[in-house]
C-alpha positions in Angstrom: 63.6 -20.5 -46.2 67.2 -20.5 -45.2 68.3 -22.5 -42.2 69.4 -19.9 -40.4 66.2 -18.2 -40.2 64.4 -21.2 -39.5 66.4 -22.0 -36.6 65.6 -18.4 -35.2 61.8 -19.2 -35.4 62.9 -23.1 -33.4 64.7 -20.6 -30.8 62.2 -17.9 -30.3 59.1 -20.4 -29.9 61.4 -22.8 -27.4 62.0 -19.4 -25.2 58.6 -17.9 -25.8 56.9 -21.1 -24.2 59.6 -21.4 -21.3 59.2 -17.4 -20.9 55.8 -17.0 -20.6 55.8 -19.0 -16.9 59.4 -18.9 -15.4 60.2 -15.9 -14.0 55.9 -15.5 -12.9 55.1 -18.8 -11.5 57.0 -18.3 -8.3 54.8 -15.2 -7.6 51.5 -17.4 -9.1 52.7 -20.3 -6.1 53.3 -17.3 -3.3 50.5 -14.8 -3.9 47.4 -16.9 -4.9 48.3 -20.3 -4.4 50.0 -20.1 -0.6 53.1 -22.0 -1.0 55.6 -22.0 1.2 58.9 -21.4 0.3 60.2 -24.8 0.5 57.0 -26.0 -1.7 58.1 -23.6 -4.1 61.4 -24.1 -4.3 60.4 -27.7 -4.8 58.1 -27.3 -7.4 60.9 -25.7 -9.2 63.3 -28.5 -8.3 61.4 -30.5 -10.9 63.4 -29.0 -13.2 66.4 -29.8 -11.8 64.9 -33.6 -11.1 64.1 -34.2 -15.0 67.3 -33.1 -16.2 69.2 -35.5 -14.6 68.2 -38.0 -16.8 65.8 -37.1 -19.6 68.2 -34.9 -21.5 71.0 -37.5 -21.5 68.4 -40.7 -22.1 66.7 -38.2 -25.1 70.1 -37.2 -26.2 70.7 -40.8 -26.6 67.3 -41.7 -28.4 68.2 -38.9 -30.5 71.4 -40.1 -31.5 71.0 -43.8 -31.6 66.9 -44.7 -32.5 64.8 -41.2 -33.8 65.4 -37.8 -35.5 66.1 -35.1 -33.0 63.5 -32.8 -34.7 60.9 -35.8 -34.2 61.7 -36.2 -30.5 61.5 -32.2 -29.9 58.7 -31.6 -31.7 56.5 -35.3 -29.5 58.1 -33.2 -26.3 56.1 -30.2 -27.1 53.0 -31.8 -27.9 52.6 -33.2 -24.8 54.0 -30.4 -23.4 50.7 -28.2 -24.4 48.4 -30.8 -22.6 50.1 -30.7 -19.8 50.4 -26.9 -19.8 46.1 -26.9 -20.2 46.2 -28.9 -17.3 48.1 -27.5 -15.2 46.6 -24.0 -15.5 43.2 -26.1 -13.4 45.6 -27.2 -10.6 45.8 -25.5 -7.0 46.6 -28.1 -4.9 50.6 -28.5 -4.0 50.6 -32.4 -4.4 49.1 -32.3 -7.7 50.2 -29.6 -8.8 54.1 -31.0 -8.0 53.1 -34.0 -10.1 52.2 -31.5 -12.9 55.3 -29.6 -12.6 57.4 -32.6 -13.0 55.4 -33.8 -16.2 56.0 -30.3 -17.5 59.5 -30.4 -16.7 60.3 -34.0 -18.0 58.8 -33.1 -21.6 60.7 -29.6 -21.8 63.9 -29.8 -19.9 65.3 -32.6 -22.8 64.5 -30.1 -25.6 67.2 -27.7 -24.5 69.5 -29.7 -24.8 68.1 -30.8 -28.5 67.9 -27.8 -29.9 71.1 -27.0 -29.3 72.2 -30.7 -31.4 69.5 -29.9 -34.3 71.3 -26.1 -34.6 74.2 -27.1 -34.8 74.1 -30.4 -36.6 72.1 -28.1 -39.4 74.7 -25.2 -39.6 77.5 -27.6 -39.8 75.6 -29.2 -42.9 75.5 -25.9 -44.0 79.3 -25.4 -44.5 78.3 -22.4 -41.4 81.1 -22.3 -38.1 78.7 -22.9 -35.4 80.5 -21.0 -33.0 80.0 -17.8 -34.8 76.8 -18.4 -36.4 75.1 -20.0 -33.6 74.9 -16.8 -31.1 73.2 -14.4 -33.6 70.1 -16.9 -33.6 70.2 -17.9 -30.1 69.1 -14.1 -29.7 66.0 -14.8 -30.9 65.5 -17.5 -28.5 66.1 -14.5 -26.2 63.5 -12.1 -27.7 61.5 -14.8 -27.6 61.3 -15.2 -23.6 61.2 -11.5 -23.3 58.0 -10.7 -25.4 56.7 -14.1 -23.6 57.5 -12.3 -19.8 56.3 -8.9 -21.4 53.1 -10.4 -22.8 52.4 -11.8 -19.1 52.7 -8.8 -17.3 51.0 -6.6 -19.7 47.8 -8.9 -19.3 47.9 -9.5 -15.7 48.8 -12.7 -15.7 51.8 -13.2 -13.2 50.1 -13.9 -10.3 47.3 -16.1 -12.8 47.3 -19.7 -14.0 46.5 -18.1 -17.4 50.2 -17.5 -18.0 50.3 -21.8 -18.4 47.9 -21.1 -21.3 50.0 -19.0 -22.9 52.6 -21.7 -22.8 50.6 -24.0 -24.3 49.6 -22.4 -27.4 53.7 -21.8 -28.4 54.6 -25.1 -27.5 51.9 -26.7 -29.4 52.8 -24.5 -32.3 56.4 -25.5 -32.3 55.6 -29.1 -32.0 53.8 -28.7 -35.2 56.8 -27.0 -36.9 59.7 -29.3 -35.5 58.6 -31.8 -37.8 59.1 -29.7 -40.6 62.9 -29.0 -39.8 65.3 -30.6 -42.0 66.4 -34.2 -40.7 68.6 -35.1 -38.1 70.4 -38.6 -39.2 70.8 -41.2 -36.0 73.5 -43.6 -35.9 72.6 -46.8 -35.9 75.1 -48.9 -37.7 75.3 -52.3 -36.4 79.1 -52.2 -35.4 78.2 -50.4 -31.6 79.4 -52.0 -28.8 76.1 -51.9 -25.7 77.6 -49.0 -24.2 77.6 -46.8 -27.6 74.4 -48.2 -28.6 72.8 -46.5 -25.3 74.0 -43.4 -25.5 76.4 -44.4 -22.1 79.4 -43.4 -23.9 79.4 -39.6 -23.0 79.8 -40.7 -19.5 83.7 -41.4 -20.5 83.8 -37.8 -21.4 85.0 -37.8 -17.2 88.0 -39.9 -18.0 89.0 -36.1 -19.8 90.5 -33.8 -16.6 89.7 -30.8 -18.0 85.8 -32.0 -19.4 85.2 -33.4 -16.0 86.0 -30.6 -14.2 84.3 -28.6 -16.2 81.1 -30.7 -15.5 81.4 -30.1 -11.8 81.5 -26.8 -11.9 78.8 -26.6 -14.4 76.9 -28.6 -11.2 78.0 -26.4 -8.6 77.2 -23.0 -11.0 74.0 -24.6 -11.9 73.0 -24.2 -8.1 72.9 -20.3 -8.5 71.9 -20.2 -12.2 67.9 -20.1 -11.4 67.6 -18.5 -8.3 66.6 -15.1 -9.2 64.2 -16.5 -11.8 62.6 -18.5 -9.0 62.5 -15.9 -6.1 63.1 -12.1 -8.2 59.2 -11.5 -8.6 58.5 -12.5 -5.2 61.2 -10.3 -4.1 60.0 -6.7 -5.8 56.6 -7.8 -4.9 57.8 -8.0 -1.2 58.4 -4.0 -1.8 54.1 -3.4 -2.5 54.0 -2.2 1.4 56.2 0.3 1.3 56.8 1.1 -2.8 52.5 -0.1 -3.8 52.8 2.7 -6.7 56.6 1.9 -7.9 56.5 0.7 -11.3 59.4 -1.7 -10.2 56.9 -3.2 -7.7 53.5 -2.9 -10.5 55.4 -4.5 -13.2 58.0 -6.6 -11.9 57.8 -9.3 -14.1 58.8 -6.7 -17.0 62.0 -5.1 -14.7 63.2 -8.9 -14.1 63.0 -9.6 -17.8 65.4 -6.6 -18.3 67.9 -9.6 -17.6 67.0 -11.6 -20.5 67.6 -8.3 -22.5 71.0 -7.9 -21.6 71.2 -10.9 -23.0 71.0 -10.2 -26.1 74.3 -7.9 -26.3 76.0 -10.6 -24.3 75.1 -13.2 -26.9 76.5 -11.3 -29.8 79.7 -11.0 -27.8 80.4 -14.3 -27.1 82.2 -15.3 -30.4 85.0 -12.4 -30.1 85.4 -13.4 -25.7 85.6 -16.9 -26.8 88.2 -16.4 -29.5 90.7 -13.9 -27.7 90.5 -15.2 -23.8 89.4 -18.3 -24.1 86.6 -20.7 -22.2 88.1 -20.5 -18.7 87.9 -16.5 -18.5 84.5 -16.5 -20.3 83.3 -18.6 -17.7 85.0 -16.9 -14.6 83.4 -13.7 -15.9 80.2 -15.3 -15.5 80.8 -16.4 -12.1 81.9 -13.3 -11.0 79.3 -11.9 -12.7 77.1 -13.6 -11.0 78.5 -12.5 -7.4 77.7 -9.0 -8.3 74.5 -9.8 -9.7 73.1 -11.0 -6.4 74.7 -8.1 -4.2 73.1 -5.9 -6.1 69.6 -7.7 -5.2 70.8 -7.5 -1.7 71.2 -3.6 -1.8 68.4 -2.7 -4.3 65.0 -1.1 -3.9 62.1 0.0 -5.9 63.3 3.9 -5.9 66.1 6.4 -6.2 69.7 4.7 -6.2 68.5 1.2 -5.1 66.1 1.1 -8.6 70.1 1.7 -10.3 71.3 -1.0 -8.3 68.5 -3.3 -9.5 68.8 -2.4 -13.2 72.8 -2.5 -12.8 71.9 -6.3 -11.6 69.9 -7.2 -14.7 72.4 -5.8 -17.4 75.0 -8.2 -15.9 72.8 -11.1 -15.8 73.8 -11.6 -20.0 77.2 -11.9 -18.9 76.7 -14.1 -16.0 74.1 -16.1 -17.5 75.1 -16.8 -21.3 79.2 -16.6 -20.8 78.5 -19.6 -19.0 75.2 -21.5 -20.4 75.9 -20.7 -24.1 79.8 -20.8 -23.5 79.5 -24.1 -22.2 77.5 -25.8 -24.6 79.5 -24.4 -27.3 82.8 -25.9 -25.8 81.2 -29.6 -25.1 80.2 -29.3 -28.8 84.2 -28.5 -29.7 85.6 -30.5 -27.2 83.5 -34.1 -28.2 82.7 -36.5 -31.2 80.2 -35.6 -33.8 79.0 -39.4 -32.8 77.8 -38.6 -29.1 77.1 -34.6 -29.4 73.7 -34.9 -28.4 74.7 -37.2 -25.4 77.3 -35.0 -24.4 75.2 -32.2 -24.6 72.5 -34.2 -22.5 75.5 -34.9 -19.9 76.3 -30.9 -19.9 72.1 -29.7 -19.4 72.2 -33.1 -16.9 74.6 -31.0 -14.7 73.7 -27.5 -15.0 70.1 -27.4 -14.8 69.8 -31.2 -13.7 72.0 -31.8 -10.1 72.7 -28.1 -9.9 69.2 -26.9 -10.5 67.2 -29.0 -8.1 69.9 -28.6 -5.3 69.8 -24.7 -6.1 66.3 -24.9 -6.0 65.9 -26.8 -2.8 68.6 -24.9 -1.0 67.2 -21.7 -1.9 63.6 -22.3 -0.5 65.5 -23.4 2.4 67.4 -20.3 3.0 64.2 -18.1 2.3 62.4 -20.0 4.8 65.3 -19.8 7.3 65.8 -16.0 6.6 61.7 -15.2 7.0 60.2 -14.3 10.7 56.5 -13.8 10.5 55.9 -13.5 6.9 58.6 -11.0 6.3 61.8 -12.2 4.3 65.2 -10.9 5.4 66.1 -10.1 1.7 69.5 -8.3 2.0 70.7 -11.7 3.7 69.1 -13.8 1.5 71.0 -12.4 -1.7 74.2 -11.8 0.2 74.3 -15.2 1.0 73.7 -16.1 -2.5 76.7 -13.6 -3.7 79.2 -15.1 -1.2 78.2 -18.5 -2.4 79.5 -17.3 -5.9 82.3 -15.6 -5.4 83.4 -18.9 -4.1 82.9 -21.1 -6.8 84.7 -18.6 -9.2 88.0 -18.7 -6.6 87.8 -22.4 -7.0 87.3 -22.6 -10.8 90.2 -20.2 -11.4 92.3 -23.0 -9.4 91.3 -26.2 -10.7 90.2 -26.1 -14.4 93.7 -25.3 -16.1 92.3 -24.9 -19.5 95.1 -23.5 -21.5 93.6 -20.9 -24.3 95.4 -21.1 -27.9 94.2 -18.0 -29.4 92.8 -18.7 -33.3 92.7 -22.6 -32.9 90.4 -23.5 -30.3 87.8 -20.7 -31.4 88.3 -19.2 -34.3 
């Protein structure tokens, strides 16, 4: 089969299983479970917690000790245990612990499959810039038909969506280890730092890479918020909207938002080549600004349903102009020898630092902005929105990335 296809299947299977629980847990943890809003945004903070150091220390197994594809495809194994057991767990502690198994085995693999993609286009003679996009789609379709699959079963407020998780991440721990080999590097002449995969870390010593890092830290803060708290929120609208379909099926309007990305994907390659990385990812943050004023104005009905579906078309933009951007930069911008540790570094920061303190914070605020059970939404997501807009003034100042059209991505 040709590589390119096969990488689509490795994307839609690594979507599919993150797909069928992330946007629906938070509902799952609110609705029949009872958490609180700081519990929840804790139990989502695992994610954040595990990516601050499994996706560089993997990265680094990866390149120095075992084949990426061998790594990713152990990760998911476990990952389906754990998925079975979690899907039997209602108390908080335990079901923390859980969490943080979960997220240790599957936060590390985003970063991988990003290294085995491109590592096997580059073999390929392909430009992974432009050939990379068209099959990260498919790692988009898959966490759509995941999210649809869950709604149209009744499972967002169930722990049966875990099960569903399972069975794709057991299958595509099966066919990792049929993907083409990743070679390590481990030639004797490696100083102790290089031999550990530390050497990314002097990636920092680059002004514009370590810049770039921070605010990949401080965007990574907003990155997951409406995947945490956008179910909760439409299903906060069953008193007065109980027969809106925004309300019945709001794990299928919040998936909208993966859609978009799919035309934002596709676009990246031509944004990339004629403005360059620091517009791309300004657009995002911007993008992300309006994306949660929109929230903050939306309902379940008449104008506010526009305002709600106007917020998930520009969640491609805001999303993948920076997540897909990003990585796609670090991978220009950094040796073929530590790839897969800088990429580590990069997932370390966005959904490692920035998406546990995100997560945190945002359980905070909900809890600070809810009087008797009743959330102060409008606030909530303003707050959110004003948060953005000023990390986009700030990254407009300080990264001075200078754009050469047709050299740095052509």
């Amino acid at each position: 089969m040709d590589i390119k296809k096969r990488l689509a299947i490795l994307n839609f299977l690594e979507f599919f299983s993150w797909g069928s629980w992330l946007l629906s847990a938070g509902a799952y943890m609110v609705e029949t479970l009872n958490f609180t809003g700081l519990q929840v945004g804790s139990v989502y903070a695992t994610l954040g917690i595990a990516s601050i150091f499994m996706p560089p220390l993997l990265g680094m197994v990866a390149d120095k000790f075992l084949n990426a594809e061998k790594v990713f495809g152990i990760c998911h194994l476990l990952l389906a245990l754990l998925f079975l057991t979690l899907g039997q767990i209602t108390d908080y502690a335990a079901f923390y612990v859980l969490m943080l198994l979960v997220s240790i085995c599957y936060m590390p693999t985003l970063a991988l499959n990003n290294s085995i993609s491109y590592f096997n286009l580059e073999n390929k003679g392909f430009d992974a810039v432009k050939t990379f996009p068209p099959i990260r789609v498919w790692g988009t379709v898959g966490f759509i038909l995941a999210a649809w699959s869950v709604d149209a079963l009744g499972f967002k407020v169930s722990s049966s969506q875990f099960y569903v998780g399972a069975v794709a991440s057991f299958v595509l721990g099966l066919y990792a280890f049929t993907l083409p080999k990743v070679p390590v590097d481990n030639t004797e002449a490696k100083t102790i730092v290089q031999r550990f995969g530390l050497d990314a870390f002097k990636l920092f010593r680059n002004r514009n890479l370590a810049v770039f890092f921070i605010f990949s830290m401080l965007l990574g803060i907003a990155l997951q918020v409406t995947n945490i708290w956008g179910v909760p929120f439409l299903n906060d609208f069953e008193i007065d909207y109980s027969d809106s379909f925004a309300v019945k099926h709001s794990v299928f309007l919040i998936s909208l938002s993966q859609l978009s990305e799919v035309l934002f994907i596709l676009a990246i390659p031509f944004f990339l080549k004629r403005y360059g990385i620091k517009k791309v990812v300004l657009m995002s943050m911007f993008a992300w600004m309006l994306r949660f004023a929109l929230f903050a104005v939306g309902y379940p009905e008449g104008i506010g349903l526009v305002f709600l579906i106007l917020s998930m078309l520009v969640y491609g933009m805001a999303f993948d102009f920076y997540f897909v951007s990003g990585s796609l930069y670090i991978n220009r911008e950094t040796s073929p020898k530590i790839r897969s540790s800088a990429q580590g570094l990069f997932m370390m920061m966005v959904n490692g630092i920035g998406f546990m303190l995100g997560a945190y914070a945002s359980g905070i605020i909900v809890d600070f902005y809810t009087t008797e059970g009743m959330k102060d939404w409008p606030m909530i997501w303003f707050v959110f929105a004003i948060y953005a807009m000023v990390i986009g003034a700030a990254f407009a100042i300080f990264f001075r990335y200078k754009h050469k059209k047709d050299v740095e991505f052509n």
